[in-house]
DOMAR-718685 format. One record per residue (C-alpha): residue in three letters; x, y, z. Coordinates in steps of 0.2 Angstrom, whole numbers, padded with zeros to 4 digits, always signed. Example, Ala and Ser with C-alpha at 12.3 -4.5 7.8 and 13.67 -1.06 7.14 Angstrom:
! residues 2
Ala+0062-0022+0039;Ser+0068-0005+0036;
END
This chain:
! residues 691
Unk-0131-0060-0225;Unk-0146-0051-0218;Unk-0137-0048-0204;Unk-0128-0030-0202;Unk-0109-0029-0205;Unk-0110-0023-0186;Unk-0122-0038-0181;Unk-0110-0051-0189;Unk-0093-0044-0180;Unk-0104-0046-0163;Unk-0108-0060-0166;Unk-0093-0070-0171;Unk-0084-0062-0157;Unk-0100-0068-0145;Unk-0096-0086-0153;Unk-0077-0086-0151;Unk-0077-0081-0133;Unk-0091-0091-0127;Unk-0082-0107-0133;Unk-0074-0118-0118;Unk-0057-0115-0113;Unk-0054-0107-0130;Unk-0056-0123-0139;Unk-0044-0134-0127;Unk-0051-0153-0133;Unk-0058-0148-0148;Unk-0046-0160-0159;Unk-0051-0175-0148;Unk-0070-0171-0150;Unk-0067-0168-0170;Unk-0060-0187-0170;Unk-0071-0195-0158;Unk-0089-0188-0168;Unk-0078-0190-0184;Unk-0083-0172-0188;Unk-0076-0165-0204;Unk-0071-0147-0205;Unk-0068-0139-0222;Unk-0058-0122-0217;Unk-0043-0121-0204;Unk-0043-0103-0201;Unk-0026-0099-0191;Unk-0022-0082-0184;Unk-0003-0082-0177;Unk-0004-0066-0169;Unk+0007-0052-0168;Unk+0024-0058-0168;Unk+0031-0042-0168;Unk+0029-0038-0150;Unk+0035-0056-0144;Unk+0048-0057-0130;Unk+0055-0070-0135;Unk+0075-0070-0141;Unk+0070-0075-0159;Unk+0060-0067-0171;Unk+0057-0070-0191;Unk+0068-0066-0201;Unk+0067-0055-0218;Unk+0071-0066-0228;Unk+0065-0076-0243;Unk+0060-0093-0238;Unk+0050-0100-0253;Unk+0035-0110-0250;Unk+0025-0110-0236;Unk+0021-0128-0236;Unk+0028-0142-0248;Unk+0016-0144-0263;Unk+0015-0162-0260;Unk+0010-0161-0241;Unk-0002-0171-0236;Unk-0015-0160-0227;Unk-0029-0163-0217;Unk-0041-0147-0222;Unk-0046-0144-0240;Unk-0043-0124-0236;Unk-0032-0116-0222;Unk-0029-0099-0219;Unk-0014-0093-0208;Unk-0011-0074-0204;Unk-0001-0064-0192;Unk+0007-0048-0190;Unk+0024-0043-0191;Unk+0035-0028-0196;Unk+0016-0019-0195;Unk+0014-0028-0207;Unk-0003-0041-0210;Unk+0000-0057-0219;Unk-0011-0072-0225;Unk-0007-0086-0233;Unk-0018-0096-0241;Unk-0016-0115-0243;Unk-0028-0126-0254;Unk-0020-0146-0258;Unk-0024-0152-0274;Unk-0027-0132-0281;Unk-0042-0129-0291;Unk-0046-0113-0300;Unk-0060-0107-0289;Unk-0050-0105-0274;Unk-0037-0093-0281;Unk-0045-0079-0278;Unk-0049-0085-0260;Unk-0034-0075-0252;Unk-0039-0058-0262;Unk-0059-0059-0257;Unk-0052-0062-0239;Unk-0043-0045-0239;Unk-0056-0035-0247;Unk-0069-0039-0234;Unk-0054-0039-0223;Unk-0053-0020-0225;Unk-0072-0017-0227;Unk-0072-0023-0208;Unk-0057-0013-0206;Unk-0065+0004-0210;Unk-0081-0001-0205;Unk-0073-0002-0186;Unk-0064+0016-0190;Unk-0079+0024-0195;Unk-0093+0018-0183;Unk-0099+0032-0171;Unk-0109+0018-0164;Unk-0100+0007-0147;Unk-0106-0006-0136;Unk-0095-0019-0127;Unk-0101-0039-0126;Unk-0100-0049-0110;Unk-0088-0059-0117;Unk-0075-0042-0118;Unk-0072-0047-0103;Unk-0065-0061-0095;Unk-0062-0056-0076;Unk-0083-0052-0071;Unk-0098-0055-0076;Unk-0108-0041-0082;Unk-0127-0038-0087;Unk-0132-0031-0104;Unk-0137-0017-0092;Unk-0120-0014-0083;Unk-0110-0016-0101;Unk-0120+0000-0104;Unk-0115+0009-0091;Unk-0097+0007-0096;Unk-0088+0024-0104;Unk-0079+0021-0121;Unk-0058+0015-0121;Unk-0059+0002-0110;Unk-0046-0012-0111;Unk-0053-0023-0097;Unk-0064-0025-0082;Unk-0061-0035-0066;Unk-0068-0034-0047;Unk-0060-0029-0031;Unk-0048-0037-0020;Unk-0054-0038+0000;Unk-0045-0025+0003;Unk-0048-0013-0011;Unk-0068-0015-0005;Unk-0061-0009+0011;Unk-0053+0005+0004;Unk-0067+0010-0009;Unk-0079+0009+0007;Unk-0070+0019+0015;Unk-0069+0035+0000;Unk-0088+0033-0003;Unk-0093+0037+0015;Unk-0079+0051+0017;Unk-0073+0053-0003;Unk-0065+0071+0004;Unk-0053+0062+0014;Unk-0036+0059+0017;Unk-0034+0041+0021;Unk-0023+0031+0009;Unk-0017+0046+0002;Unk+0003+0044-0003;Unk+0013+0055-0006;Unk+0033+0049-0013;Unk+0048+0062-0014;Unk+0061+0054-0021;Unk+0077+0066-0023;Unk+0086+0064-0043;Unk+0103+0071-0042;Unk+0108+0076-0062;Unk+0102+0088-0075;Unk+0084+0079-0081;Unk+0081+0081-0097;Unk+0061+0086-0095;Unk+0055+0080-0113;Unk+0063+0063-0110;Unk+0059+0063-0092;Unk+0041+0065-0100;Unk+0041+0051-0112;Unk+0047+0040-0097;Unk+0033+0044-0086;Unk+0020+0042-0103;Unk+0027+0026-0103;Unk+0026+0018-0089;Unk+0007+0022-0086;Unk+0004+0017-0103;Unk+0010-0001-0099;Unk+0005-0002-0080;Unk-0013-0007-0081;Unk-0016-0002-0062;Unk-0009+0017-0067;Unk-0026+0018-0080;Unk-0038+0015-0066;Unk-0056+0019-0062;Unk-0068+0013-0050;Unk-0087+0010-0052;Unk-0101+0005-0041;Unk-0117+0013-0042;Unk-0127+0002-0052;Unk-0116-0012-0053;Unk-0120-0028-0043;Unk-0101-0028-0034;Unk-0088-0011-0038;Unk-0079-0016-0053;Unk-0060-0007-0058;Unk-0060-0001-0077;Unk-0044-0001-0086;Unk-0043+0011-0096;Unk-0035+0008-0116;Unk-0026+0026-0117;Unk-0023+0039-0105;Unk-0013+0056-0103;Unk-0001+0054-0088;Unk-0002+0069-0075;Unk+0012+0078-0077;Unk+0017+0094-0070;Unk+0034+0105-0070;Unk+0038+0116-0055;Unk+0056+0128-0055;Unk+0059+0130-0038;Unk+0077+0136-0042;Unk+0083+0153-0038;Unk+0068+0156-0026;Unk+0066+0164-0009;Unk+0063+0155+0004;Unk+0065+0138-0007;Unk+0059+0128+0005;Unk+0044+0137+0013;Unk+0037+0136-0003;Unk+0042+0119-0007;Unk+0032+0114+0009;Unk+0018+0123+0002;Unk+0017+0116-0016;Unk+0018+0098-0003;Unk+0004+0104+0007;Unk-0007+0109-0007;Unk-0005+0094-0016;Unk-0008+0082-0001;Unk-0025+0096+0000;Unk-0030+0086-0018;Unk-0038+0072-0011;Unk-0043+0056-0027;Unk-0060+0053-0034;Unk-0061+0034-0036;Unk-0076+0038-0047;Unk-0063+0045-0060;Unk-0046+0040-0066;Unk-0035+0037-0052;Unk-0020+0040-0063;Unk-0005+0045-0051;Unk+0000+0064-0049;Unk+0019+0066-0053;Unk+0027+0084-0050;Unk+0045+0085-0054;Unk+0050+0102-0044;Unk+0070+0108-0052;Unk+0078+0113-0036;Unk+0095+0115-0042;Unk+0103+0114-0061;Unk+0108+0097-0055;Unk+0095+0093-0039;Unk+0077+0088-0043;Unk+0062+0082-0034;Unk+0050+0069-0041;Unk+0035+0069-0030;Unk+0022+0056-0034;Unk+0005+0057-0025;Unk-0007+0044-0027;Unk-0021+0033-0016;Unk-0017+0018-0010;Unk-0030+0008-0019;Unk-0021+0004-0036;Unk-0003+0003-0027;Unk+0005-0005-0014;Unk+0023-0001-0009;Unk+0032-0015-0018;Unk+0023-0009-0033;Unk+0026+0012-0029;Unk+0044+0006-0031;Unk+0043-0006-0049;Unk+0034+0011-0056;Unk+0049+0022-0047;Unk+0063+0010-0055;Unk+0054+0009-0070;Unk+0053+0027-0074;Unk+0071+0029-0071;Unk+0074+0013-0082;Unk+0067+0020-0095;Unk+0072+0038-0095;Unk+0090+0031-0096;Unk+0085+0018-0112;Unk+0078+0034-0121;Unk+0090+0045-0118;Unk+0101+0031-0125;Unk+0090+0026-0139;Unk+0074+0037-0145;Unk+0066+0023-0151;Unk+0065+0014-0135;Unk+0049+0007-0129;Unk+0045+0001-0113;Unk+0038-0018-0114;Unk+0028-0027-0100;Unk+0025-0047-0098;Unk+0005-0048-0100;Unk+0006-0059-0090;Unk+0011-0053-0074;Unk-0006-0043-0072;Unk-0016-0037-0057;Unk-0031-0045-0065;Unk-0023-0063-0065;Unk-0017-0061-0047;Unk-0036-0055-0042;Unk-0044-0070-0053;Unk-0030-0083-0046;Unk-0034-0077-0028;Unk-0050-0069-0025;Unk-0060-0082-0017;Unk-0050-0087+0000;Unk-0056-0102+0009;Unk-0057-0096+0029;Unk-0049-0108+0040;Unk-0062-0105+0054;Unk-0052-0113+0068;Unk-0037-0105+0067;Unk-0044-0089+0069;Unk-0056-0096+0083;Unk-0041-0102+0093;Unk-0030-0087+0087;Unk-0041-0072+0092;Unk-0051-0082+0109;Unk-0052-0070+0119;Unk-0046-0055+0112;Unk-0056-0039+0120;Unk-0060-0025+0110;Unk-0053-0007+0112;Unk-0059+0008+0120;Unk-0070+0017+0106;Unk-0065+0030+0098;Unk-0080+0045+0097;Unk-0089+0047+0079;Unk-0077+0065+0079;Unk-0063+0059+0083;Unk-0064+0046+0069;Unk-0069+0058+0057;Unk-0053+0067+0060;Unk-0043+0052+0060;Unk-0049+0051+0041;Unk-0049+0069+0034;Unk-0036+0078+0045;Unk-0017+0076+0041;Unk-0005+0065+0049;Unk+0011+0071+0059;Unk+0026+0063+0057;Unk+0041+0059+0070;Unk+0058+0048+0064;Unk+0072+0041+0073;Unk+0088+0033+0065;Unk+0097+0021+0067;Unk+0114+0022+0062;Unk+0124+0012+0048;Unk+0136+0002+0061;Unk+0123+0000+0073;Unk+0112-0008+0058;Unk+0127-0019+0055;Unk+0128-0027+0073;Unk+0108-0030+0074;Unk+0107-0038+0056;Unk+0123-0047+0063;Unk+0114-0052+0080;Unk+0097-0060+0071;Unk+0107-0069+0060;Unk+0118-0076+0074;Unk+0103-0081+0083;Unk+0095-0089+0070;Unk+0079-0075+0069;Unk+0076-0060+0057;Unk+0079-0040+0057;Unk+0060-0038+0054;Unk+0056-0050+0071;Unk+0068-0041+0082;Unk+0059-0027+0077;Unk+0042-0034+0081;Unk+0045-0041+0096;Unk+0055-0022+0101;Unk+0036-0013+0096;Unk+0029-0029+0106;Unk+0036-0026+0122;Unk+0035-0006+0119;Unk+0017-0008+0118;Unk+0015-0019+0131;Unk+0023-0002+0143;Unk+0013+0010+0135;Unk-0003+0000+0137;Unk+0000-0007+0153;Unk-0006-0025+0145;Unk+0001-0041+0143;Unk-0011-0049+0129;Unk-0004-0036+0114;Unk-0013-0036+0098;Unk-0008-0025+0081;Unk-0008-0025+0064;Unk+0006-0031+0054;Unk+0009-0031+0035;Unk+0009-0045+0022;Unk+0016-0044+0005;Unk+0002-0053-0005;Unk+0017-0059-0015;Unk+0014-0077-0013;Unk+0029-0090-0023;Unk+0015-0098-0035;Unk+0011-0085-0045;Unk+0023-0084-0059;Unk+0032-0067-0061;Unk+0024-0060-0044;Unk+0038-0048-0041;Unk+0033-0040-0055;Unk+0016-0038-0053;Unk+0011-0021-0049;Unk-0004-0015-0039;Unk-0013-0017-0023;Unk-0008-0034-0015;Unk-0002-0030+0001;Unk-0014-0037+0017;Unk-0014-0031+0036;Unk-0018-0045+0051;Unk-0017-0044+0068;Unk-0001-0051+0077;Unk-0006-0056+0095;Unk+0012-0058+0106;Unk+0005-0065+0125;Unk+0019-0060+0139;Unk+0011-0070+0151;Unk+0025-0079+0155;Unk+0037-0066+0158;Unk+0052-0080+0162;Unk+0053-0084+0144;Unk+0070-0077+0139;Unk+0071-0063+0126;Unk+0078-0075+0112;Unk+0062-0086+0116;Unk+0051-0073+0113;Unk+0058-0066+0098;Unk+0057-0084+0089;Unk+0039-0088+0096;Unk+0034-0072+0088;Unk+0043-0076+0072;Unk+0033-0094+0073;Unk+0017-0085+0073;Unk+0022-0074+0058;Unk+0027-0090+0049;Unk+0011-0095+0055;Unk+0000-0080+0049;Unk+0011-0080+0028;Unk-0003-0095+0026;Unk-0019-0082+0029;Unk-0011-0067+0021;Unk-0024-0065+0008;Unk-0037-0067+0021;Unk-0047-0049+0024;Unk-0048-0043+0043;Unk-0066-0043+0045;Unk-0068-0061+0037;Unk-0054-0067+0049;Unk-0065-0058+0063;Unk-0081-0067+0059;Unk-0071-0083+0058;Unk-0067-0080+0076;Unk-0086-0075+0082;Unk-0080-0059+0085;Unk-0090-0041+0084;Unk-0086-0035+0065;Unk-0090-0017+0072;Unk-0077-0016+0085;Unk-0059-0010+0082;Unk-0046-0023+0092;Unk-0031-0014+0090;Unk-0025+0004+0085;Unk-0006+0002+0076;Unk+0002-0006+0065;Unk+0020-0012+0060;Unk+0025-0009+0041;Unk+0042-0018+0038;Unk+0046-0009+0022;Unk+0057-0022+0014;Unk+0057-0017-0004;Unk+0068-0017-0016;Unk+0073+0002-0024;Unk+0086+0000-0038;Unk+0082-0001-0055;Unk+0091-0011-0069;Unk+0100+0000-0078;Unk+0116+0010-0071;Unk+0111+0028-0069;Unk+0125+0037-0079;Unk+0114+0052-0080;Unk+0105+0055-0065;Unk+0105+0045-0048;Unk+0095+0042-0036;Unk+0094+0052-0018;Unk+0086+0051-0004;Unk+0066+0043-0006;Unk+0055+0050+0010;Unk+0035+0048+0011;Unk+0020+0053+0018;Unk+0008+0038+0021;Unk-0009+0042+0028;Unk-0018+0024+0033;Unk-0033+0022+0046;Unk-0024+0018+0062;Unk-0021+0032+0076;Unk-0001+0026+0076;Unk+0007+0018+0060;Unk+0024+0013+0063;Unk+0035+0011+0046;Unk+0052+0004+0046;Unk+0063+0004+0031;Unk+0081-0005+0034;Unk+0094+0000+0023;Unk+0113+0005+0025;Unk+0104+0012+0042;Unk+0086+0008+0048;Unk+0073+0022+0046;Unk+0060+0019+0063;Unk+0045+0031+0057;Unk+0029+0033+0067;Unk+0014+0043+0058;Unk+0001+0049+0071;Unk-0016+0057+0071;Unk-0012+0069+0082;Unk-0030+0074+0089;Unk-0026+0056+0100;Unk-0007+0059+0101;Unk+0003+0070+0107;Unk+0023+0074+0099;Unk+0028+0073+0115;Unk+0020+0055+0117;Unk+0026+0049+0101;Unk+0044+0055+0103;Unk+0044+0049+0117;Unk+0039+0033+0111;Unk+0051+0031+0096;Unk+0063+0034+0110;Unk+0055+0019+0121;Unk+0057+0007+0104;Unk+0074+0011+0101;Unk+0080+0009+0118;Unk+0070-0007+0117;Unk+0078-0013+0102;Unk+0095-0010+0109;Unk+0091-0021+0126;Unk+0083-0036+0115;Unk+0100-0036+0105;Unk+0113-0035+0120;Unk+0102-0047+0132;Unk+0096-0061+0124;Unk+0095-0074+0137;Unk+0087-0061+0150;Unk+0069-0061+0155;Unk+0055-0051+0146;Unk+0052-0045+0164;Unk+0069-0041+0166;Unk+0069-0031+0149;Unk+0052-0024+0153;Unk+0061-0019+0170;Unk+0076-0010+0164;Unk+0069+0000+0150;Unk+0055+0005+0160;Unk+0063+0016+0173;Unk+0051+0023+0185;Unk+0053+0036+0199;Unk+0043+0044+0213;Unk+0037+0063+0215;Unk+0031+0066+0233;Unk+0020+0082+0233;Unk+0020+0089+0251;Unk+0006+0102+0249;Unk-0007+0087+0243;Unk+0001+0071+0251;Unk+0003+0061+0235;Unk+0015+0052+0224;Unk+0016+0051+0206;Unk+0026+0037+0199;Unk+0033+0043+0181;Unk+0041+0031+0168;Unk+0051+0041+0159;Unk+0067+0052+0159;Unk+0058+0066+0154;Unk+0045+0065+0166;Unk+0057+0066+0181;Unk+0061+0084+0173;Unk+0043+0091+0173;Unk+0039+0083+0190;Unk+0051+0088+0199;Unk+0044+0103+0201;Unk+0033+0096+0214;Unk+0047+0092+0225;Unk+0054+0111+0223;Unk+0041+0123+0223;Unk+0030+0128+0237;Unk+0012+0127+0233;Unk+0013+0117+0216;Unk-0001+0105+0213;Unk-0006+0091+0204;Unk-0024+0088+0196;Unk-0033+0074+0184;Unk-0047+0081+0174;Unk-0059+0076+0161;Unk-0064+0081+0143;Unk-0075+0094+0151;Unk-0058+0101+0161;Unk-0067+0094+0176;Unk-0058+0088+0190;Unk-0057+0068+0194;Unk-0056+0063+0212;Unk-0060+0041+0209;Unk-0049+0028+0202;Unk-0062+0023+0190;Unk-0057+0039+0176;Unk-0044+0040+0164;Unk-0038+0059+0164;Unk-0025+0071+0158;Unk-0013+0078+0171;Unk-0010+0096+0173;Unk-0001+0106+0184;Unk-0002+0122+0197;Unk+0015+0128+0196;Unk+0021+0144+0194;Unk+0033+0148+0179;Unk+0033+0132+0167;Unk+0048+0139+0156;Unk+0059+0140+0169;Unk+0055+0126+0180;Unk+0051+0112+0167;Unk+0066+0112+0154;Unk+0062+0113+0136;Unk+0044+0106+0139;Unk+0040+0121+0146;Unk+0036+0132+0130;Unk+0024+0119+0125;Unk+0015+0121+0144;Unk+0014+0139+0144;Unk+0008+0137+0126;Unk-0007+0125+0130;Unk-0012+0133+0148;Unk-0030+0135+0153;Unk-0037+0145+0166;Unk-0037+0134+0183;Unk-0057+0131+0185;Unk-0056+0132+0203;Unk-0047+0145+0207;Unk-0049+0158+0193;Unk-0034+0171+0193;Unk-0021+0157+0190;Unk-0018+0144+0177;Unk-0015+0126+0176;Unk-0001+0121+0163;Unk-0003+0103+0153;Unk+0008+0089+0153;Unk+0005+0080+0139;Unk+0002+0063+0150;Unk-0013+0054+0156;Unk-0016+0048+0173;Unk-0026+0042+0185;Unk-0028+0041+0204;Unk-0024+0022+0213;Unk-0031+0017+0228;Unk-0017+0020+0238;Unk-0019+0039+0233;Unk-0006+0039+0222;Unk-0005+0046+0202;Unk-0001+0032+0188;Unk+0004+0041+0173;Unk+0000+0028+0158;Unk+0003+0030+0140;Unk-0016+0031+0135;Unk-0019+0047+0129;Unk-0028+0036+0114;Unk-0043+0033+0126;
END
C-alpha cells in the first residue's frame, strides 16, 4: 500500500508478463506442491470483437453458477467485455456476509485505475510490453508515446534500411501503384476505407529506429492519420502533362524510415466516372502480394460502407508481420548447398562509386512488351502439356537471353521468393515485407540438351532453391566462401503471380487497368505479370543502358519465348542459333568486318557497305580511340548524314554526336552498341554496355 497507484499497475503487469508461457503448467504445479490458492481471478476478454459465428446472447440466463456447485476457490472473479459493456461476476460458495461487497469494492478501485490511466501526463513502457525484442530500460526510453508493439527486422529489411541510411534521399525501393477505378467515387466514403485499412494493417503504422538501439527495431504505431490527398484533374488542359507531373513530383518525395512510413495515396478525378488511385510507398513495409491485400481491401471495404455505414473492417491478429518475423527469423544456413551451388561463380565487372550512386538516386526508365491474350493461352497450354510452369518457360526464355547478350554460358540472376511458406497459418493473409531475392544459376554447358530438358532442369533448381527462400543473399554468400563485397549478377526476374480481386462484387466502381513504377537495386529488373495477356516489363538505370539496348532486348526475350514454346525437343544451341541471327559488314575503306546480332543493326551498318569514306571507331570513357582486343568500347561511326542513312535510329545519332577527336571539322555519331576489336581484325558487337 506504500507503493504508488502507478507503481502497483507496473508492477502487476511486470509479474504477469514475466510468468512462463503465460501460465501454460501452472495447474499441474498447483497439484503437485499442493498449493492452495484463495482467488481465481478470470478475465474472458472482449467477446465483442470475436470472429467467431456465435456470440452471447441478450438474454436473461439466471444464475451464473448453480448455488450448490462444488467449487474449488473460496472467491472467483470472472469479467469480460461485451456490447461495451464490463462485467464481473462474483462467485463466493458457502456465501458469507463479508464478501458481498466484494464485487462493489472491485469496481471502485476498478475506476480509480481507470481514471488514474486517463489522467496521467506521466508514460513509460516495461520490457514486458513487448513480446517480439528485447529492449534495455535505456532503449524503452527512447521510444515515442502510441505504440502498439515493437519487433526487429527481417534480413531483407536490414538490407533495405542499410541501404536508406547511407543514401536516405534515394530512390531505391521506391513504388509507386496506379491502379485505374472506373465509377463515380464517393470521396468521404472512399476516405473512411483508406482510414481503415491502415488502421487494421500493422505494417501501414510503421516507423523504423536505430541509432541507439542495439539492432533497428520497427515501431507500430496504436493510431495514425492515413495520407490522403484529393487531386481534380478533370476539365484540365493538357490532362495528361500534368498528370505526368503530379507522378514525377510525387516519385521526387523520397520516405524517411526514421518517421512514419505510412503509404501516400492520391486519388486524382480524371473523369465523372474515371479515377486514379495512386499509392506511393517504400518497399520495406510492403511486398507485392501484400501491395495487393491492401488494394482489394480498400475496395472491399469502400463497397461494405457504402452498403452499410456502420461497417468496420476486422483483421485476424493473428495473421501478423510480427509472428511471421518471430516464427522465422533465425534461419539455419545450409553451408553445403551453397558451397556446391555457387563453386565457382566469378563476380562481375564493378560498377564505379558514381555510377552506383546514380543507380540509387536517379530514376528508372521503363520499356514493355505484350503478349497478347491467345498467344498467352497456347504458352499456358504448352507448360502445362509438358508437364513445366509459365513462370519456368519464362526463366529459361531470360536464361538463354542472357546467355546472348553476355556472351557466357555459366548465367547467374536474381529471382523472387514469396516468403509465403505453407506452415504458417493464414499466410496469404499476412501483409508486409516477406518476399526474398536469390540467385538462379542455369549452366548451358551442354548445349545438346533439348529445350524441354532445360526448362525442367531449371525448374528442379527452383524447386530446389523454395527450401532456402528465407535465406538473405549475403548469408548465402558467406556460406559459399565467397566475397560479400562483390556483386555476382546485375538482373533480376520478378514473376508477379498475385492475386488482384477482392471479395466483394464491385457494383459501384470497378477495377481498371493496375500499372507500377518499381525502383529496386539492379541495373535491369525484369517484372512479368501473367494475366488474360502477359505483361514482359524491363526497368533500367539508364546511365548503364541504353532504350535502344533494352528494347532490343525485350524483343530478344520475346522472340525467345516463342522458339522455346514451338521447338521443344531442339538444342539449346540450336535455339541460341536461330534467334541469334548475325550478319557481316565489310568496310572497304578500313578493311574490317563487323559481325552484328540483330535485325536492327543490319540497318545502321549497312552504311558501311554504301558510303564511301564511312568509318568505324571503338573508343573509351575518355572518347579515346581503342586499337587492342583487350578493351571493351562503344562504337561510333564516320558517316555522313545519320537521318537519312540509318532509318529511325538516326535522330538518336545526330542527337548524341560528338566532335571526331581526330579529325576535328567532322563528327562521329553513336550507335548505342559496344565492341571490341578480335584478333582476326574484325569488330564483335556485344551486349555489355553495363561494363
Amino acid at each position: 500500500h506504500e507503493a504508488s497507484l502507478k507503481e502497483q499497475i507496473l508492477g502487476i503487469k511486470n509479474i504477469l508478463g514475466s510468468i512462463p508461457e503465460k501460465g501454460l503448467g501452472y495447474g499441474l504445479l498447483e497439484k503437485k506442491e499442493n498449493i492452495k490458492t484463495q482467488i481465481c481471478f478470470n478475465y474472458l476478454g472482449r467477446l465483442d470483437q470475436s470472429e467467431r459465428s456465435f456470440e452471447l446472447a441478450p438474454n436473461a440466463t439466471g444464475k451464473f453458477q448453480a448455488p450448490t456447485a462444488v467449487r474449488p476457490y473460496p472467491i472467483e472473479l470472472n469479467c469480460w467485455i461485451n456490447d461495451a459493456i464490463f462485467t464481473v461476476k462474483v462467485t463466493t460458495p458457502g456465501y458469507t456476509t463479508k464478501y458481498k461487497t466484494l464485487g462493489e469494492l472491485f469496481i471502485k478501485h476498478l475506476r480509480l485505475i481507470i481514471n488514474h490511466c486517463i489522467t496521467t501526463t506521466e508514460f513509460s513502457y516495461q520490457a514486458t510490453d513487448f513480446s517480439g525484442v528485447e529492449l534495455s530500460e535505456k532503449e524503452l526510453n527512447l521510444l515515442p508515446s502510441g505504440i502498439k508493439d515493437v519487433y526487429p527486422l527481417t534480413k531483407n529489411q536490414e538490407g533495405m534500411l542499410y541501404q536508406h541510411i547511407n543514401y536516405p534521399k534515394a530512390k531505391v525501393y521506391l513504388t509507386q501503384v496506379k491502379q485505374e477505378l472506373i465509377g463515380k467515387v464517393n470521396k468521404e466514403i472512399f476516405h473512411k476505407a483508406i482510414e481503415q485499412v491502415v488502421q487494421s494493417y500493422d505494417n501501414l503504422k510503421t516507423q523504423f529506429i536505430w541509432e541507439n538501439f542495439r539492432i533497428p527495431v520497427q515501431l507500430i504505431h496504436n493510431n495514425v492519420k492515413a495520407d490522403i490527398t484529393y487531386t481534380n484533374f478533370r476539365n484540365k488542359k493538357n490532362q495528361q502533362t500534368n498528370l505526368q507531373e503530379f507522378l514525377d513530383n510525387d516519385l521526387n518525395n523520397s520516405f524517411n524510415l526514421a518517421n512514419l512510413t505510412t503509404p501516400r495515396f492520391n486519388l486524382l478525378e480524371l473523369e465523372e466516372e474515371q479515377s486514379l488511385l495512386v499509392v506511393s510507398f517504400h518497399h520495406i513495409i510492403l511486398d507485392g502480394w501484400s501491395l495487393f491485400l491492401v488494394l482489394n481491401a480498400i475496395i472491399d471495404t469502400y463497397h461494405n460502407l457504402c452498403n452499410n455505414s456502420n461497417y468496420v473492417l476486422t483483421i485476424n491478429a493473428k495473421f501478423n508481420f510480427k509472428n511471421y518475423i518471430l516464427k522465422y527469423g533465425k534461419t539455419t544456413i545450409n553451408e553445403a548447398f551453397w558451397q556446391r551451388y555457387l563453386r565457382g561463380v566469378e563476380p562481375i565487372p564493378e560498377l564505379s562509386s558514381e555510377d552506383r550512386e546514380k543507380g540509387l538516386m536517379n530514376k528508372i526508365r521503363q520499356e514493355s512488351i505484350t503478349i497478347p491474350p491467345h498467344e498467352t493461352v497456347q504458352l499456358k497450354k504448352i507448360a502445362q502439356l509438358q508437364g513445366v510452369t509459365l513462370n519456368t518457360m519464362l526463366q529459361t526464355a531470360w536464361a538463354l537471353t542472357l546467355a546472348q547478350f553476355k556472351g557466357v554460358k555459366d548465367i547467374l540472376y536474381a529471382t523472387t521468393f514469396s516468403g509465403r511458406l505453407p506452415d504458417f497459418e493464414g499466410i496469404d493473409e499476412v501483409s508486409g515485407m516477406l518476399i526474398n531475392s536469390l540467385p538462379l544459376r542455369v549452366n548451358l554447358h551442354n548445349q545438346y540438351e533439348t529445350i524441354l530438358e532445360l526448362c525442367k532442369r531449371i525448374q528442379g533448381i527452383v524447386f530446389e532453391l523454395n527450401d532456402y527462400q528465407l535465406v538473405e543473399l549475403n548469408d548465402a554468400y558467406s556460406a559459399a566462401k565467397l566475397d560479400v563485397s562483390r556483386q555476382y549478377f546485375d538482373s533480376i526476374l520478378v514473376f508477379e503471380n498475385y492475386v488482384n480481386e477482392s471479395n466483394t462484387d464491385h457494383n459501384l466502381i470497378k477495377i481498371g487497368e493496375t500499372t507500377a513504377y518499381e525502383h529496386t537495386n539492379f541495373p535491369l529488373s525484369l517484372v512479368i505479370i501473367p494475366e488474360e495477356d502477359i505483361l514482359i516489363r524491363l526497368s533500367y538505370q539508364s546511365h548503364i543502358y541504353s532504350e535502344h539496348t533494352v528494347v532490343r532486348l525485350l524483343n530478344q526475350l520475346k522472340l525467345m519465348l516463342y522458339q522455346i514454346a514451338e521447338n521443344m525437343n531442339d538444342s539449346v544451341l540450336r535455339a541460341l542459333n536461330v534467334t541469334q541471327k548475325e550478319d557481316t559488314f565489310i568496310v572497304d575503306e578500313q578493311n574490317i568486318r563487323i559481325h552484328t546480332l540483330y535485325e536492327d543493326q543490319e540497318e545502321i551498318y549497312s552504311i558501311l557497305d554504301k558510303e564511301e569514306g564511312a568509318q568505324v571507331f571503338i573508343l573509351n570513357e575518355s572518347l579515346e580511340e581503342i586499337k587492342n582486343t583487350e578493351q571493351i568500347g562503344e562504337i561510333y561511326l564516320l558517316i555522313n548524314n545519320p537521318i537519312e542513312s540509318c532509318g529511325d535510329w538516326g535522330e538518336w545519332m545526330e542527337e548524341n554526336k560528338i566532335e571526331n577527336p581526330t579529325f576535328k571539322g567532322s563528327y562521329l555519331y553513336p550507335t548505342g552498341d559496344t565492341g571490341k576489336w578480335n584478333k582476326d581484325s574484325t569488330i564483335q558487337i556485344l551486349e555489355l554496355d553495363a561494363y
